[in-house]
N, C-alpha and C positions, 0 to 999 in steps of 0.2 A: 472253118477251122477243123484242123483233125486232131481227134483225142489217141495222143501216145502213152502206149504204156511202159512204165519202165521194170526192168526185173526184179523181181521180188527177193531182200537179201534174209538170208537165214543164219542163225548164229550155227556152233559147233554141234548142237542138243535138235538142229534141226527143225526150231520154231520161227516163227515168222517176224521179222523184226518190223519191219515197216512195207509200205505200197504206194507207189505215188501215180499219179496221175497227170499229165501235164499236155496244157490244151498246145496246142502248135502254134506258131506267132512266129512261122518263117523264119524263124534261128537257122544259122551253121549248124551242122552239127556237131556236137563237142562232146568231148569224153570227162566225165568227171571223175572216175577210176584215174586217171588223170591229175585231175587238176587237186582232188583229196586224196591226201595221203592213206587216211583210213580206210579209202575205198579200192585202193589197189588191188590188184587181182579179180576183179571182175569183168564182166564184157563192157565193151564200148555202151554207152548209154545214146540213142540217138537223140537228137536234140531239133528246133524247128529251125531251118536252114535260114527263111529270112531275116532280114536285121534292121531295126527299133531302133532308130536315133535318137528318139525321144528314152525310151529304156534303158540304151545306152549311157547316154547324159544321167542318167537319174543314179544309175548300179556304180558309177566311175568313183566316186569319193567315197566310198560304201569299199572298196575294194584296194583303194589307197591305206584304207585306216585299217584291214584286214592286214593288209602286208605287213605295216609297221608292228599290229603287235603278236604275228606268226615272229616275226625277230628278235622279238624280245624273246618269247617265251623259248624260243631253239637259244637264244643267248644263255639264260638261265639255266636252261639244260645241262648245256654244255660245259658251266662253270663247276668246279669242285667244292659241292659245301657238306661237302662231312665232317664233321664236329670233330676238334683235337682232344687226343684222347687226358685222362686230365692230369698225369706226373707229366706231360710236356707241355703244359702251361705252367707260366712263369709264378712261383709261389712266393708271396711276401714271406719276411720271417719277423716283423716289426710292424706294428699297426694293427687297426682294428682290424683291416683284410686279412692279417695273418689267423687270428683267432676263428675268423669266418671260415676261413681255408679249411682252416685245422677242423674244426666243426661238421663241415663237407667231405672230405676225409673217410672222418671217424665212423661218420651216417652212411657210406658207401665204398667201406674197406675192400670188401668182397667184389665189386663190379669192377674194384679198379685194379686189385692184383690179379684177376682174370687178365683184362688188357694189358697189365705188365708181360705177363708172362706168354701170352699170344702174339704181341705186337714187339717184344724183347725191349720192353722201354726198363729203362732206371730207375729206380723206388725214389722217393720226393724222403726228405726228411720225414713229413708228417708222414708219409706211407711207414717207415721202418720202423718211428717212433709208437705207432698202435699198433701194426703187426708184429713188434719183439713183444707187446704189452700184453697181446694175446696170446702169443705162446706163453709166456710166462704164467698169464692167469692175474693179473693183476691190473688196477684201474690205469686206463692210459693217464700221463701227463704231459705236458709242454717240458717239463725239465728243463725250464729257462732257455729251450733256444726258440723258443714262440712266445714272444713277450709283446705289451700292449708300447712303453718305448725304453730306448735304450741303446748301447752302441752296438753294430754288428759285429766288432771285434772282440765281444767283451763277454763269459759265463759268467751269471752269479748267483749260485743257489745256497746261497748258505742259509745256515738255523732253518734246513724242512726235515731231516731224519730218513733220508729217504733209501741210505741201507744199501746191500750191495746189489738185489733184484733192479731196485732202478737205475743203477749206476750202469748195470749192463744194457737197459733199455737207452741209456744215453750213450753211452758206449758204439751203438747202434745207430745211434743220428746222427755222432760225430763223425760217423766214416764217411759221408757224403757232403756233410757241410762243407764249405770253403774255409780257410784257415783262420780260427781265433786264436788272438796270440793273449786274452787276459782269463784266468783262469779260476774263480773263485770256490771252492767246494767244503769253507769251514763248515766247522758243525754239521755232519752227513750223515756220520753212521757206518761208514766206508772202512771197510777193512780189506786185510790182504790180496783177500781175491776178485774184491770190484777193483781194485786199488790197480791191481797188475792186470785187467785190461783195462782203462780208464789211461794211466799212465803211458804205454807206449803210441798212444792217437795223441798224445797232446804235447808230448815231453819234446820233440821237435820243432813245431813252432810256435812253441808258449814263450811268452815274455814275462807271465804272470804267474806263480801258482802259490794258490793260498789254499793250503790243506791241516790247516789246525783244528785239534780236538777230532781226531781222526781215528783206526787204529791201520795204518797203511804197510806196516810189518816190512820185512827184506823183499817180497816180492814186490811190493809197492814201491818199494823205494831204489829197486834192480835199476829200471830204465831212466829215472833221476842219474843214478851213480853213473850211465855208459855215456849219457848225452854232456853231462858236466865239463870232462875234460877236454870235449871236441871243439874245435875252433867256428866250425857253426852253432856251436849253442847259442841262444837267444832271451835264454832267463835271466832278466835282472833283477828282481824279486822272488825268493824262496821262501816259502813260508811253512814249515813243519813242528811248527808250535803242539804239544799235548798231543803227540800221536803214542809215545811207550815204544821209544826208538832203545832207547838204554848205549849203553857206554860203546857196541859194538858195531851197532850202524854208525853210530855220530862220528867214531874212527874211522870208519868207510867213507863217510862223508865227507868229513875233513881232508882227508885224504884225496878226493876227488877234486875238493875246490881248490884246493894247490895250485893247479892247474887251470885253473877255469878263471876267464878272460871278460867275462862279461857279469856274474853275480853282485850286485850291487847293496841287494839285504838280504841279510841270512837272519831266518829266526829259528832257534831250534830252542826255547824255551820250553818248561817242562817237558821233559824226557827223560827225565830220573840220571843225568847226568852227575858222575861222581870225580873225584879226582883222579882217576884213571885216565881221564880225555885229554888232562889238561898240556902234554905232551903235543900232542895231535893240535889242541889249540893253540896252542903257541907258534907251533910250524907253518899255522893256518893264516895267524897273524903277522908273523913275518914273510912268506913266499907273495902269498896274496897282494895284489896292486892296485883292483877295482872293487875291492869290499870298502862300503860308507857306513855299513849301519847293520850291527852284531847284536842281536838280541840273545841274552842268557838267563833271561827270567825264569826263578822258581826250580833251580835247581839245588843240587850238595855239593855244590862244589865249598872246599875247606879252602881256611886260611894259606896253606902250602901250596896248595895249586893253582890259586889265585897268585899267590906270590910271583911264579913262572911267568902269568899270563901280561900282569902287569909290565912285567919286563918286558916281556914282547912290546907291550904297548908303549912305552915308555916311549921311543925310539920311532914309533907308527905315524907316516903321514898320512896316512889316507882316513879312517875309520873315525867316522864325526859325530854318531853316537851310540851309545853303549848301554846299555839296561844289564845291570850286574845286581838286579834287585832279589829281594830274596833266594840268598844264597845262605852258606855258611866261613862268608870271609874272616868274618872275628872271631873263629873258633882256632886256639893254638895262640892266639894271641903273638902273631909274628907278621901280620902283615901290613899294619901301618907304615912304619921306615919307606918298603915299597910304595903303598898308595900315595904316600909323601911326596917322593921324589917323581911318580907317573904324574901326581898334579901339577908340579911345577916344571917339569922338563915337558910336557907335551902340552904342545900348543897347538893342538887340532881339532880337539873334541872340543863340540857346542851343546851336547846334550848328554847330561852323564844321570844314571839312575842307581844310588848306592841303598837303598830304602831296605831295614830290615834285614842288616848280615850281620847281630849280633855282638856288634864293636861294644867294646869296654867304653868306658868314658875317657878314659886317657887315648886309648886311638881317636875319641872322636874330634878330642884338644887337638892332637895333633892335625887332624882331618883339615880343623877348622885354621889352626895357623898355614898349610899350608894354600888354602884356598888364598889367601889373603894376599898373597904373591900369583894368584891365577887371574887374567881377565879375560880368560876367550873364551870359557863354559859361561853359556848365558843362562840354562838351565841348568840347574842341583835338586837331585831329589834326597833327602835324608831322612826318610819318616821310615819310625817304628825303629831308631835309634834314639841315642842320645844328643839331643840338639832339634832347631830348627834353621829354618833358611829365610833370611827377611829379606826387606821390599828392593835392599841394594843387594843380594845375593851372597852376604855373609852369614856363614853358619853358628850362628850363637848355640853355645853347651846352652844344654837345660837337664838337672840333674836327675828332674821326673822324667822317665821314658814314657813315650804315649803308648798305649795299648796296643799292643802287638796286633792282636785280632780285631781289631778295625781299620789294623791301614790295608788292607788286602782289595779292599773293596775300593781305595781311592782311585783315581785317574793314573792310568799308565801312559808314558811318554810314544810318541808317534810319531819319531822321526823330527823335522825340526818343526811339524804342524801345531798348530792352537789344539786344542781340547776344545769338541763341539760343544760343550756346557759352558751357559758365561762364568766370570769370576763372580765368587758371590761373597759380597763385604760382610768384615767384622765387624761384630759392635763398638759404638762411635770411639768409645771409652778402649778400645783394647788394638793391642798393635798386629797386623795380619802377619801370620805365621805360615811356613811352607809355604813361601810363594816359590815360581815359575815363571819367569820374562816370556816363556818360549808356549807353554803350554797353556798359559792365560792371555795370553795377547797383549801383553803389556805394551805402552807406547811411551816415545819420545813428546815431554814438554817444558815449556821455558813459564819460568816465574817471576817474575818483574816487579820492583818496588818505585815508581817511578815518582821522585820528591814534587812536591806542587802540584801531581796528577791521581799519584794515588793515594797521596798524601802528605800532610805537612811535614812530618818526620825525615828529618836528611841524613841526621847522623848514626853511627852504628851504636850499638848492634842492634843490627834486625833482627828478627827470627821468624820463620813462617812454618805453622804447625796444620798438619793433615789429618782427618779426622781417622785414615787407614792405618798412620803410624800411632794413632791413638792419643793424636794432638802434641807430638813431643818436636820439644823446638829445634829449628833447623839452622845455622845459624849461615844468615846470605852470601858472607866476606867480606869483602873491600868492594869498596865503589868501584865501577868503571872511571874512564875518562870524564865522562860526561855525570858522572854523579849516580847514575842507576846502580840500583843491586839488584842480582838475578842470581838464579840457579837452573842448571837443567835437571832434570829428571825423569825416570822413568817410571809413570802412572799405569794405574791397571782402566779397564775402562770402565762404562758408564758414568754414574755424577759423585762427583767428588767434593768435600767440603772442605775448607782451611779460613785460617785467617793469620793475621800477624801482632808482632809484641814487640815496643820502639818502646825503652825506656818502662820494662814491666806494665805496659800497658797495653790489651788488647785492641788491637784496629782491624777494620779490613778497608780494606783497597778501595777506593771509589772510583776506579778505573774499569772497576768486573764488577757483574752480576751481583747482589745483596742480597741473600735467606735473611728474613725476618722471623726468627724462631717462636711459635709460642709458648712452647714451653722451656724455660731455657733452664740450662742446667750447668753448674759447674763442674772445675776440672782445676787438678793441681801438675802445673806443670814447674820442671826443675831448668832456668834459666843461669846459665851461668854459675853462682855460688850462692843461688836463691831460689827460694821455692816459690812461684806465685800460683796461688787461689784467682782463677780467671771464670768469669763469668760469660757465659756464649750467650749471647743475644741476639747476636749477626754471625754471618760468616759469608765469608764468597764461596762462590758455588758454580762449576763448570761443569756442564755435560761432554763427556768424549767418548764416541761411536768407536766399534772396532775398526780399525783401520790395517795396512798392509802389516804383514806377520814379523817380528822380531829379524828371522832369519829365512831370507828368499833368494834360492840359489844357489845355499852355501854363504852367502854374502848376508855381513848383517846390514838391515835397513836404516838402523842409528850410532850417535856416533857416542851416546853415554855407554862406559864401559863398567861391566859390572865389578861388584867391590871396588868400589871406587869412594875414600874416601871422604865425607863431607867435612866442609872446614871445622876447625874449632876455634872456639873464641876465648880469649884468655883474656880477661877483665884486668885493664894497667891500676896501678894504684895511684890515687890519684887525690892531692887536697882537699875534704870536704868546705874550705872556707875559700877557695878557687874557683868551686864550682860556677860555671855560666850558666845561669838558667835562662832559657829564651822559650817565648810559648809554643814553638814547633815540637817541643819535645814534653809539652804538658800534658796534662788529662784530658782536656775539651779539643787541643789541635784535630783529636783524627774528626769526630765528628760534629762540631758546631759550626754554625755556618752562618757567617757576619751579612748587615746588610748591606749590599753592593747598590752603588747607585744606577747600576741593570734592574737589579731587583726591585729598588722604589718606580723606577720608572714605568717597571712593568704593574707594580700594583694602581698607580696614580693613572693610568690609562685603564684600568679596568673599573676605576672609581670613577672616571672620567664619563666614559660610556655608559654607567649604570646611574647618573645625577642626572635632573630635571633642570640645568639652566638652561639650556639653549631653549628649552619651551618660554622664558620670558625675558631672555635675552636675544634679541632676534637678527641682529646684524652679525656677519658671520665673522668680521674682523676685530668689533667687540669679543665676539665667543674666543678670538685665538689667543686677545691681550689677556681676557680674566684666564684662561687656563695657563699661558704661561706665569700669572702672577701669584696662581695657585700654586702650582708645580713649586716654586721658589719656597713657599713655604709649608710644602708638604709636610717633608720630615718634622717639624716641629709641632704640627699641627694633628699628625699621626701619631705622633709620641705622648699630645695631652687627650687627644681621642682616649688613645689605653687606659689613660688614672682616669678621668671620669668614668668610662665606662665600669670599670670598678665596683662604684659605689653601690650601685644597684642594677643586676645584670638581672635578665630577662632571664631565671633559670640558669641554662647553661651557656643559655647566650648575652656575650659582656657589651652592651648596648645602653646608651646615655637616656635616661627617662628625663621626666621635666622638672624636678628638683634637681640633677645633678646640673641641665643644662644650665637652668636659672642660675647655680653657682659660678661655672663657669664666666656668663656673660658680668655677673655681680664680681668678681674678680680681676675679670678687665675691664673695671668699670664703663661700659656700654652705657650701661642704666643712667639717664643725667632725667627723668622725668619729665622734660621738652620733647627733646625729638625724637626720644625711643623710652617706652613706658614698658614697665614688665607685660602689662598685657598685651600690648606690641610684642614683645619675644615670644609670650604664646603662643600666638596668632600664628606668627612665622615656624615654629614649631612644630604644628598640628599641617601647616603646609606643605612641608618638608615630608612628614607624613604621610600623607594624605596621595602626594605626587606619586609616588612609586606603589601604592598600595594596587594598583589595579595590574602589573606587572608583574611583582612581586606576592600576589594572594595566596596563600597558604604554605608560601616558604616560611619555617620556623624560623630559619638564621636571620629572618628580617622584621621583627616584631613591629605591630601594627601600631604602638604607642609610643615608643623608642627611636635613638636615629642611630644609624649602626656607620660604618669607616663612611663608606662614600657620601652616607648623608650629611657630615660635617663641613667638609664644602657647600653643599646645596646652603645649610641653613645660614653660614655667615653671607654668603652671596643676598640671601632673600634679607638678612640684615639689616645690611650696607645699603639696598634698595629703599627701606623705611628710614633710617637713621638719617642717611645724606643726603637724595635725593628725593625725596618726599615735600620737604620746606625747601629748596635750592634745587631748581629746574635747571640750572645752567653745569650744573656736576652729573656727567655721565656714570653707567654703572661699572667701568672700567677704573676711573676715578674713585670711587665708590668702594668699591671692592680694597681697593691699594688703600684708602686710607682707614677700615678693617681692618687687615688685617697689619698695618703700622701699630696700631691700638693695640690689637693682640697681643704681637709679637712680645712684648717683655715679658708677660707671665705664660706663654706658651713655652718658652727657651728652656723654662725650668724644667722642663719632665723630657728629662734624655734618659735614657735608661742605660745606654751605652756609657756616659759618661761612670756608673757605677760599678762597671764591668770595669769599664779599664782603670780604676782609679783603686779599688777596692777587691774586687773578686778574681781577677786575669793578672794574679800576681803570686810569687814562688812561693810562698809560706802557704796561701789558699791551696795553692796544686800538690803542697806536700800531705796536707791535712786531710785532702780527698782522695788521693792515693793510698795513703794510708789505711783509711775507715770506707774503701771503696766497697768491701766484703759488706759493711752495712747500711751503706745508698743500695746496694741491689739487692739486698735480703728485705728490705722495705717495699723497693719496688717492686721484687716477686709475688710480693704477698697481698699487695695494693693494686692491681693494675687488670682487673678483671670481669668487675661489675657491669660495664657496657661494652665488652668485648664479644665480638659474634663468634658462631664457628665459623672456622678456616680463615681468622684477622690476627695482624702481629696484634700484641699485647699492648693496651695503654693504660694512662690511669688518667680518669677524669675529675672535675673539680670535688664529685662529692668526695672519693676517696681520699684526694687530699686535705678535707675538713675533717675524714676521722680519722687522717693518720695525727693530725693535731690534736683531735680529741682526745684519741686515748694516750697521746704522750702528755693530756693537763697543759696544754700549753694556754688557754683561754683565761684571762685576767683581766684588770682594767687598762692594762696596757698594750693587750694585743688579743685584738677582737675579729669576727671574721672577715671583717672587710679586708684585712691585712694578708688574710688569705686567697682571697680574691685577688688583690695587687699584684702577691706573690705567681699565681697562677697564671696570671695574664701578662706580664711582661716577661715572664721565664721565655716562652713560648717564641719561636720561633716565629717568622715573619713568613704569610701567606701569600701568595696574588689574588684570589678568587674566595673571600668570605663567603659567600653567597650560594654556592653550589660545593662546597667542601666541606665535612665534619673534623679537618684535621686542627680545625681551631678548637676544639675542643679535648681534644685527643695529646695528652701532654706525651712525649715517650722519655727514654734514660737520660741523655744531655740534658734536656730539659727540665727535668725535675733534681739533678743534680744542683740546679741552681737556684731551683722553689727552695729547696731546703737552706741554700746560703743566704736566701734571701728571708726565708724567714726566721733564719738563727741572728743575721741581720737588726730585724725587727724584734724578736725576743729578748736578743740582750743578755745568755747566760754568764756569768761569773766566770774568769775564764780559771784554769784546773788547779788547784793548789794555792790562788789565791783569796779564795773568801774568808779570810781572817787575819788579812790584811787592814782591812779598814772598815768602815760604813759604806755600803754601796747602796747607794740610791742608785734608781731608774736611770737618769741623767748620766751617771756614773758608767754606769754598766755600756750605755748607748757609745762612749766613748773610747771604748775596748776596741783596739784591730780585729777587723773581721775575722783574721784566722784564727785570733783566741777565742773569740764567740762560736765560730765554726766546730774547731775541734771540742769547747764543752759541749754544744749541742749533740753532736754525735756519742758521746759516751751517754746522754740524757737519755739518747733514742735507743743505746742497745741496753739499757738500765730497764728502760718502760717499754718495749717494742718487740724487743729480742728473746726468742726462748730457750730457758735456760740448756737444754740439751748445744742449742750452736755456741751459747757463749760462755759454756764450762769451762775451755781453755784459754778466755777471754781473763785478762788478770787490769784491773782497775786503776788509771794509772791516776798516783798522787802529784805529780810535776806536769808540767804542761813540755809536750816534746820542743819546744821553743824557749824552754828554760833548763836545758836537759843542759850538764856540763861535759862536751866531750872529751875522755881522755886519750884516745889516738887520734894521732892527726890526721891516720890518712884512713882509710874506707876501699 
């Protein structure tokens, strides 16, 4: 092989870059100045002529893979990737990227108005908006058109102060942006000369401009005046609220809108407008065709130039509402006759704001009769005059004016929207003044007295009291077709309470929701040609959410009209010795609640389930005969349950120990000393017992010694097993059972408790007597009903408190002792299903102890009123008295010894019993 050399390459500085060396291996010769581009211009390089098959093969894929990525990298070359310069990239104005933008921007002002002005590119908002900042000398801001979100069509910088230096730095951003037509700049700072350039960038195609609390002067307000009258205008909303326009722009103004096609709200509120204008407004009021909503708040305008104005309005279909609030309309005392006749002759406006212009009281009479013939103003404002505006939208005089300098600060009207603040309720006691259908949200609701569902009561008059009108009665009207009474009405929202009064007596609805009050309190409402003292214990009670707005669209959403009278009820006169008395319309109808044979059936299966026979009764069709033969004589069986239990209760729980039982069986004489011995009853006793004790361990309602409801079946069951079938193998326990309770039966019949209701108690003289002296059942009970009540539970009274409302009335003698208390306590008492996991057996509430008390005036026996010097009254004697004569002395006994003298000062003692009263009109 021969060693070739190749030539030595040198760079520009004439040093030696490289020297190669390359042994000869019979190559071609080839030129690599050639085949490298970098080597170009050099000589031919010889190369070894012969050729290497095997060489070949080995360089060939080595030289594939060479080509591909020479292509690439001339590809790459070849491609343009110089970076766009950065105002021709696309800039968010909404989102986090825009604040990033803006950030990047602000950090490389200077490199990017070089490239502007090199490359002739267009400034970016964020470029103009820190470049005006810095000439100016002032800290950059977003000025709301680089906002985090919101609409692109929309400015809204209001309340930053930001004066007229910024206004020009946005002045500056606006020229580039694309068109927003909403225009927001209240509270700014802004005077004449931000004002006149700010104004002619936007007055074109704004749809929107709210420029209140401004001072925007003639030049601010030039390019408003030239854009007004053009048929391209675009403003439907004007807003120049507290800018110090005075009487000679607002005449320009006016002036301008004449003609203008498209303004929909005008507010020129404070701006020292005086009766000079009112010319100009009247013109304005009449030429004008698409004004809805005229704002004239807090200006001087007098009684005379309102006079004009009205009259324009009088006549005005279009203009739907009006804020005429503090002015000086009642000054001159001539403008009433006017606002008279605007009220009733215009039937357009839905929102009228009269608040604080100074009316006499006689304009305000007049204000309010004419209202009274108006039903399309859903809203009335009249505060800081004479009068209020209630829950139907009549203006009641009130001869105290409220404080002038506190109504300033109230809620101003917005067009036919709610007021973002909820309504916030009066006390229960007081009726809501200054309302607002429109600005409070007030809603459409129906109120239903539905007979048999929400109550017994069918006949009139109803009356249903609101706790917002301050509980004053409403009165229903006439029944429908089908016997309901209803009303509609218009409620504020949130929760609201009422209830109702059928026959001077409070009810509520058992159809709605029931507030169990604890602390309850009364109220004197004026029914008819009567005053009744009502005591709230209950009330129904709805929550209502806001829901769609009074008026939407112009259109109202409901169809109760305001000032809309509610019926009156005029009381017929009518024979008191005609009267029909029926228990629907008694005392106990709304809430006493008789036993249904649902209701036994549902206790006698839960009695059913919690007894131990089927543990020794073991055939299953035995179990169904003894439970059907049970069932048969539940009721009577559950009625002597109650009087034993009596005798001696476990505490507070009324449960039969083994002296009472032993009575019991000794009284249906069981006992024959053959085939059932008392120690036998015992036995049976202590089993009864004993069965459920492991079940039942450490429930208190189920006393470990005692047999309580359900175990009264168990034990005659376990009986009838010793008595019959013990000595006579041939008498099953089915048999067994049935002739128990045969036995039974005649001294069991005796203890109906019902039957002394209806014979004695659920009769008209008792319901007069309790009606009557109902002010002292619930002053009793108020004061009683406390001692075992938790926080956050309605109120009850338990047995002890009714031991010492006895006590300290002395009622304790040799004729009525506490067992009689006990009796009274326990058969008052309403009928449970579930003894066993319920405290409400012991838990007596109002219905119920209204009839403790009859029952224990009952048992006491007073003399009845005016006659104890009639004769010798024995015990005996006394015992034979009608219950209501007993009833009504008891009650004057209870407010004599119970009552404090502060309530029953105006209490005067009667000496005749009202059942021996002699009437001398017949009729009532």
């Amino acid at each position: 092989m021969q060693d070739i050399k190749v030539t030595t390459l040198e760079n520009n500085n004439g040093k030696e870059l490289c020297k190669y060396s390359i042994r000869s291996m019979a190559l071609p010769k080839i030129s690599i100045a050639k085949q490298l581009p970098y080597l170009s211009g050099l000589d031919d390089v010889s190369m070894p002529k012969r050729y290497n098959r095997q060489y070949y093969k080995i360089q060939q894929p080595t030289k594939e893979k060479d080509l591909i990525n020479d292509k690439e990298v001339f590809g790459s070359l070849t491609q343009n990737n110089e970076e766009l310069y950065e105002d021709r990239k696309p800039k968010e104005l909404i989102g986090q990227d825009a604040y990033k933008s803006y950030y990047h921007t602000f950090k490389n002002i200077k490199r990017i108005l070089e490239q502007n002005q090199y490359e002739n590119i267009q400034n970016s908002v964020q470029t103009n908006l820190i470049q005006r900042s810095e000439k100016l000398r002032i800290l950059p801001c977003k000025m709301g058109l680089i906002k985090l979100k919101g609409d692109r069509n929309s400015l809204s910088i209001q309340n930053q102060k930001f004066g007229d230096k910024y206004v020009e730095v946005l002045s500056e951003g606006l020229r580039t942006l694309p068109a927003i037509q909403d225009f927001n700049f209240n509270h700014n700072r802004i005077k004449e000369y931000g004002a006149s350039q700010l104004m002619p960038l936007i007055s074109k195609q704004a749809r929107r401009i709210e420029f209140q609390t401004n001072l925007i002067g003639e030049k601010g307000l030039d390019s408003i005046l030239k854009i007004l009258p053009l048929q391209q205008c675009k403003i439907q909303i004007l807003n120049l609220e507290d800018n110090n326009l005075g009487d000679q722009l607002i005449i320009e103004l006016c002036k301008a809108m004449n003609k203008n096609l498209s303004v929909e709200t005008l507010n020129i509120s404070k701006n020292k407008i005086t009766n000079n204008v009112h010319q100009s407004l009247k013109q304005l009021i009449e030429s004008n065709d698409t004004l809805l909503e005229l704002y004239l708040r807090w200006n001087s305008i007098k009684g005379s130039g309102g006079v004009e104005i009205f009259k324009a309005l009088q006549t005005n279909k279009n203009i739907k509402v009006l804020d005429f609030s503090y002015n000086l309309l009642g000054c001159g005392n001539v403008i009433a006759p006017t606002l008279k006749d605007f009220i009733i002759e215009n039937k357009v406006i839905q929102h009228l704001d009269l608040s604080a212009n100074s009316f006499t009281q006689s304009d305000c009479a007049i204000i309010s009769d004419a209202l009274k013939q108006n039903h399309t103003i859903y809203g009335f404002h009249f505060r800081g005059n004479f009068g209020f505006v209630d829950s139907k939208g009549f203006l009641i005089i009130d001869s105290s004016m409220k404080n002038f300098n506190s109504t300033h600060i109230e809620q101003r009207i917005r067009g036919v929207m709610p007021h973002p603040k909820p309504y916030d309720h009066a006390s229960r006691f007081e009726k809501v003044k200054d309302v607002c259908w429109i600005c409070d949200c007030w809603q459409m609701a129906t109120f239903e007295w539905i007979p048999n569902k929400s109550g017994a009561c069918s006949d009139e008059p109803i009356f249903i009291h609101f706790d917002y009108e301050g509980y004053e009665p409403i009165f229903l009207g006439k029944p429908d077709e089908q016997g309901h009474f209803s009303t509609h009405r218009m409620i504020p929202t949130g929760e609201i309470e009422y209830f109702y009064t059928a026959n001077a007596i409070q009810i509520a609805s058992q159809s709605v929701p029931i507030k169990q009050h604890i602390e309850k309190f009364r109220t004197k409402v004026n029914i008819a040609d009567q005053v009744v003292n009502v005591l709230i214990d209950e009330t129904n009670f709805e929550l209502y959410p806001k829901s769609k707005p009074v008026i939407e669209d112009w259109y109202p959403n409901y169809d109760v009209l305001p000032r809309t009278q509610d019926p009156i009820y005029i009381p017929a006169k009518r024979k008191k010795q005609k009267r029909i008395w029926t228990y629907p319309i008694s005392i106990w109808a709304p809430k006493y609640k008789f036993d249904t044979e649902e209701l036994l059936r549902k206790c006698f299966e839960r009695d059913w389930s919690c007894c131990k026979i089927s543990k020794f009764v073991k055939k299953q069709e035995e179990q169904d005969q003894v439970k059907e033969l049970l069932w048969q004589a539940y009721k009577p069986m559950r009625e002597t349950y109650r009087f034993y239990a009596c005798v001696n209760p476990t505490g507070d729980v009324f449960s039969m120990s083994v002296n009472p039982t032993s009575d019991f069986v000794n009284q249906c004489q069981l006992i024959d000393q053959k085939q059932l011995k008392l120690a036998d009853v015992d036995l049976k006793f202590i089993a009864t017992c004993s069965a459920s004790s492991i079940d039942y361990k450490g429930n208190y309602r189920n006393p470990e010694r005692s047999l309580v409801r359900y175990q009264m079946m168990e034990f005659l069951v376990r009986v009838s097993d010793d008595k019959y079938m013990r000595f006579n193998p041939q008498i099953n326990i089915v048999q067994a059972t049935k002739m128990i309770l045969d036995q039974c039966m005649p001294h069991m019949s005796q203890f109906d408790s019902h039957k002394w209701r209806a014979e004695r108690y659920f009769i008209e003289q008792c319901d007069d007597v309790c009606k009557k002296y109902k002010w002292v059942i619930d002053y009793v009970y108020m004061r009683n009903s406390s001692k075992k009540v938790k926080p956050g539970q309605p109120p009850f009274m338990c047995l002890d408190e009714l031991k010492d409302i006895c006590n300290k009335a002395n009622l304790y003698d040799e004729n009525f002792v506490e067992r009689d208390v006990n009796l009274a306590f326990n058969l008052s008492t309403l009928t449970q299903i579930d003894e066993l996991e319920s405290d409400r057996l012991f838990q007596m509430q109002w219905i119920e102890f209204m009839e403790a008390i009859a029952r224990i005036a009952e048992k006491y026996s007073p003399i009845a009123i005016g006659k104890k010097e009639e004769k010798e009254w024995t015990y005996e004697l006394r015992q034979q008295q009608p219950l209501f004569y007993k009833l009504e002395a008891f009650m004057v006994h209870l407010i004599i010894n119970l009552v404090d003298e502060e309530t029953k000062k105006n209490w005067k003692q009667p000496t005749i019993s009202m059942f021996d009263e002699i009437e001398e009109d017949e009729y009532y």
